[in-house]
C-alpha positions in Angstrom: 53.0 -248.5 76.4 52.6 -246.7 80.1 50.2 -244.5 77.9 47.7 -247.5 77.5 48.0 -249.0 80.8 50.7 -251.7 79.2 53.5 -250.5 81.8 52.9 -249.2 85.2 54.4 -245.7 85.5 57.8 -246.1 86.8 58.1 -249.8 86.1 61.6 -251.3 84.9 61.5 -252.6 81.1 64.2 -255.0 79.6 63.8 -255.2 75.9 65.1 -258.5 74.5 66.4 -258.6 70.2 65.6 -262.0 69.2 68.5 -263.4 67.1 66.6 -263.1 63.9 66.5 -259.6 64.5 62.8 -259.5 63.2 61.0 -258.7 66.7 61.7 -257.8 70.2 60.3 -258.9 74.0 59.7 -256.5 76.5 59.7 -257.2 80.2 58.4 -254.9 82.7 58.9 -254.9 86.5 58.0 -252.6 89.3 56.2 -249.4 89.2 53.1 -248.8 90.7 49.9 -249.2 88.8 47.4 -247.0 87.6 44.8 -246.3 89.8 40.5 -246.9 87.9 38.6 -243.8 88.4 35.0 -244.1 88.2 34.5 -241.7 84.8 34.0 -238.4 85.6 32.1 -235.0 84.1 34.7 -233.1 83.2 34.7 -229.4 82.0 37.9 -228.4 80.1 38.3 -224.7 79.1 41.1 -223.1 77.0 40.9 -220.6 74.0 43.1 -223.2 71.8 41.0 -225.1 70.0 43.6 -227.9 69.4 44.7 -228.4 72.8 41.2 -229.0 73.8 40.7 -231.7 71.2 43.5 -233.3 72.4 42.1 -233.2 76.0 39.1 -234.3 74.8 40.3 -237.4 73.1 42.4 -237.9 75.8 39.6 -238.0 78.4 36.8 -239.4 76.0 39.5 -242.8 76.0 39.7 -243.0 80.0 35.6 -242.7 79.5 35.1 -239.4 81.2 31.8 -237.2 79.9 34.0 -234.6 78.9 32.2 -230.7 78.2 34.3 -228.3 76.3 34.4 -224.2 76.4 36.5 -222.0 74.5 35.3 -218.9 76.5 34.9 -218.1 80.2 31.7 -217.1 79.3 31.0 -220.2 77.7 32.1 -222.3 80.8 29.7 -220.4 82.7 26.7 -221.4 80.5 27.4 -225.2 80.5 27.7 -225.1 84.3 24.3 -223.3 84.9 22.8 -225.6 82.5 
């Protein structure tokens, strides 16, 4: 839930078991809220392929142009361009 901007990081959460034990209520207080960036272009560079497809999606949900290099050398190509 802080993950998707449901709960402020550091925020309180009281979670409430209804007596039909079929759903619960969550109440959060506090924490301080997330900040909107304007998106960004964003180079991410790492030789493991899956850690920069999770980056990716991760970035790609906040709305960021994200660019991806496995290689220095790759990096270095996508920036001259």
């Amino acid at each position: 839930m802080v993950a998707n901007g449901q709960v402020a990081p550091g925020a309180n959460v009281t979670v409430d078991l209804h007596e039909e034990g079929d759903h619960l209520t969550l109440v959060a207080t506090g924490g301080t809220p997330r900040l909107e960036m304007a998106p960004m272009k964003i180079l991410a560079v790492d030789d493991n392929e899956a850690l920069l497809g999770w980056i990716e999606r991760v970035l790609l949900n906040e709305g960021h142009d994200v660019r991806l290099a496995s290689t220095v050398e790759g990096a270095r190509r996508m920036v001259s361009e």
